[in-house]
C-alpha positions, 0 to 999 in steps of 0.5 A, spaced: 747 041 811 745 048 814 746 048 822 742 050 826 743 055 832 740 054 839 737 062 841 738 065 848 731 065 852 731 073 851 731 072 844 724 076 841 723 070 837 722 065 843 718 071 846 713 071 841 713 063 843 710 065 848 705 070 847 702 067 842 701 060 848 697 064 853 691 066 850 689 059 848 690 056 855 685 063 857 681 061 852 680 054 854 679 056 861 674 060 859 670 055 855 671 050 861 667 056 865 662 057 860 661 049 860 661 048 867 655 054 868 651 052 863 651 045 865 649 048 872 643 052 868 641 045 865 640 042 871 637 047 875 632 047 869 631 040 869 629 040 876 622 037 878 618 040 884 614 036 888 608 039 893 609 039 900 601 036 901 596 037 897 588 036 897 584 034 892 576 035 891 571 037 887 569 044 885 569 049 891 564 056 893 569 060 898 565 063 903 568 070 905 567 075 911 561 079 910 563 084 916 570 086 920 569 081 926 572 076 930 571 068 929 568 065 935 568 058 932 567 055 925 562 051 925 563 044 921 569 040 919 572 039 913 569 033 909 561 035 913 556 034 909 551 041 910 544 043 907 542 049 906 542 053 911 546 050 915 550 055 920 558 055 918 561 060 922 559 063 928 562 071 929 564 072 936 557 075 939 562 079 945 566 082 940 559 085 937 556 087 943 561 091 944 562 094 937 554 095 938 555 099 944 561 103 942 558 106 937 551 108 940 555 111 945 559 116 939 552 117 937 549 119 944 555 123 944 555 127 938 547 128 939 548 131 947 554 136 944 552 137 937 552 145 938 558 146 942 564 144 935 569 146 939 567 140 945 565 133 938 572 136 937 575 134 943 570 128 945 573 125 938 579 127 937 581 120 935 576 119 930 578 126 926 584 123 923 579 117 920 573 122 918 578 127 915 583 122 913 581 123 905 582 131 905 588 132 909 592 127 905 588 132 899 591 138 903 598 135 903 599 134 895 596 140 893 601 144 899 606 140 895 605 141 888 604 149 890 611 149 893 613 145 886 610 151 882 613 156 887 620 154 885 620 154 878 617 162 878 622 164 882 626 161 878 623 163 872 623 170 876 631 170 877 633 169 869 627 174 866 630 180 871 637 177 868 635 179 861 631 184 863 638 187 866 642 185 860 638 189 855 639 196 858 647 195 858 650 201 853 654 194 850 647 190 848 645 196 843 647 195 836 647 202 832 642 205 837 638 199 838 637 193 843 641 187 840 636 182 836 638 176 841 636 179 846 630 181 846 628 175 843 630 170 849 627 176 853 620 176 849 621 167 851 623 169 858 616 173 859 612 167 856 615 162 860 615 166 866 606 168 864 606 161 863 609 159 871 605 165 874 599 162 871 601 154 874 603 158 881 597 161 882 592 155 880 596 150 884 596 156 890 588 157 888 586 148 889 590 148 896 586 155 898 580 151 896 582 144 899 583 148 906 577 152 905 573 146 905 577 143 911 575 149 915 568 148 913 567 141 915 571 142 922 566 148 924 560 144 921 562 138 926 555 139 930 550 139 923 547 133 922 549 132 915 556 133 918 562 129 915 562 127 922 555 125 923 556 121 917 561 117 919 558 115 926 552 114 922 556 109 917 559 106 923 553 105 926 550 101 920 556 097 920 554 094 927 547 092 925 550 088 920 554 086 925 548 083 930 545 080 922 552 076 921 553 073 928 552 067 924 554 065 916 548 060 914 551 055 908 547 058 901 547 050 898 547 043 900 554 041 900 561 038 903 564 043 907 572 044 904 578 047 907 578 052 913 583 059 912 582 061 919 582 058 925 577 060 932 579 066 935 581 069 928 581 076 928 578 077 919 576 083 915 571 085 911 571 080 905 576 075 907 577 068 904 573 063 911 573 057 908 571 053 902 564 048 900 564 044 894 557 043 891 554 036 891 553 036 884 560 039 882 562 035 877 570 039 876 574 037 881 581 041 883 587 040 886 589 045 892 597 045 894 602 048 898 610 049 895 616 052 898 616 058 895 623 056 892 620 050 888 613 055 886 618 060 881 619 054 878 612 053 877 608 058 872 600 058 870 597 053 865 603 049 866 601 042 867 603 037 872 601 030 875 597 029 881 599 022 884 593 019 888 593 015 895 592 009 890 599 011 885 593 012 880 597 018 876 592 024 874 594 030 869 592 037 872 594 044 870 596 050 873 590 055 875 592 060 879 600 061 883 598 065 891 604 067 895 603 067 902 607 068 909 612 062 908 608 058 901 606 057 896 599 056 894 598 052 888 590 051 885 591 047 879 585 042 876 584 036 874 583 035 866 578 028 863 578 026 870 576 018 872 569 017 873 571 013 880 575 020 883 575 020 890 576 026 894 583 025 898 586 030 902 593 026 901 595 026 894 602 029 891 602 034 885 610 034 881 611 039 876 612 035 869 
């Protein structure tokens, strides 16, 4: 029988042992890792989101700002019955007093200085920044296209008096003639440098214009078909407007919705002031607040269930995903609704 002989711990075969042992204990290691991970992924997919409140009711009109201003009182709570021309909003009647007659001051202004620029120039000083606003900034990005173009001349300049020195060198002739290269890369040079010249001097003409222009209207302040008197007359309409708008009437017959800005709210032109919903509406929708954590995990045309004050559990889609301050809000509506829906302000939407 053949004996068996013990090997030393230094032994090479006992070494490759080992060496071959580690790689499968890193391997498991790793695959315990991936594992762990993509349990992880799974379950933060497998999540369901849930509002933190939600209002559901019939198809809604929003009713927008007609002018800047600031809101002295909304004038129907939500869930009111209105008729058309009804009053809904009422504008601080104050705030336009005092729009009205600042504006007719610059226009007393502008009519009893007109013939001195240098004095409109002083009295309106903090208006010019806004009158001329659109041709400073012109100004400014022509100035800075014409230092691009600049530099690239120059540079151009630089490497064509280089080639042009290289060619009058006794060492660039070749049997009494200039050496074929570089004369080649000297005629590329000069067209490059045509090309950039010619870029220099449209981008130095556009900005020669723009301060043309800017020097016609700054000396034209007292005309009346002056930027200046054009904007003192724009601001004086938008003032009459603002004595129309005091009050904003209801278009139809109506339930009044959701308010998005509070009494004493300072709002612009355009800005979303509240919803009404027709009487013969017959879609109805679901407006939701959610974290903002929980909405990127929601996206448009998803469908989730919209559970009602008496458990009755309504399918909905995703409409539209808006990003606010501190949440989410989520518009979905309500697909094949029941006859007998009831609007309710405390209802739950949860993601599917």
């Amino acid at each position: 029988m053949k004996k068996l002989t013990a090997l030393p711990s230094s032994s090479p075969e006992n070494m490759a042992i080992i060496k071959q042992k580690k790689p499968e204990k890193k391997h498991l290691v790793i695959g315990i890792g991936l594992c762990l991970l993509l349990a992880c992924l799974l379950f933060l997919l497998s999540q369901k989101v849930t509002s933190e409140k939600a209002e559901l009711t019939k198809e809604g009109e929003a009713i927008y700002s007609p002018v800047d201003g600031i809101v002295f009182e909304m004038l129907v709570p939500k869930g009111k019955n209105v008729r058309k021309g009804d009053a809904l909003v009422h504008f601080d009647p104050g705030y336009i007093r005092s729009k009205v007659a600042e504006i007719r001051g610059y226009l007393q202004l502008f009519n009893d200085n007109k013939h001195n620029a240098g004095t409109l120039k002083q009295i309106f000083k903090p208006l010019l920044g806004n009158v001329f606003a659109d041709i400073t900034q012109e100004i400014s990005k022509l100035s800075e296209v014409e230092a691009v173009k600049l530099k690239e001349l120059q540079e151009v300049v630089r490497e064509h008096t280089k080639a042009q020195v290289a060619m009058r060198r006794p060492n660039s002739f070749i049997d009494g003639k200039p050496d074929p290269e570089l004369v080649k890369k000297e005629q590329e040079l000069q067209q490059k440098y045509n090309e950039a010249e010619e870029a220099f001097q449209t981008a130095s003409t556009a900005r020669a214009t723009a301060d043309k222009k800017y020097r016609d209207l700054t000396n034209s302040l007292g005309q009346p078909n002056s930027i200046l008197y054009r904007y003192l007359e724009e601001e004086y309409n938008k003032t009459l407007v603002l004595q129309k708008n005091e009050y904003i009437y209801a278009p139809f017959n109506a339930v009044a919705g959701m308010h998005y800005v509070n009494n004493g709210s300072m709002v612009k032109k355009d800005e979303m002031l509240m919803e009404i919903h027709p009487e013969n509406a017959e879609e109805w929708w679901v407006l939701a607040e959610f974290s903002k954590g929980d909405a990127k995990k929601l996206k448009e045309r998803d469908i989730c269930t919209v559970i009602t004050e008496e458990n009755e559990k309504l399918t909905a889609r995703i409409f539209s995903i808006e990003d606010k301050q501190e949440r989410a809000l989520v518009k979905l509506y309500i697909l094949d609704p029941p006859e007998n829906l009831k609007a309710s302000q405390f209802v739950t939407v949860k993601s599917n």
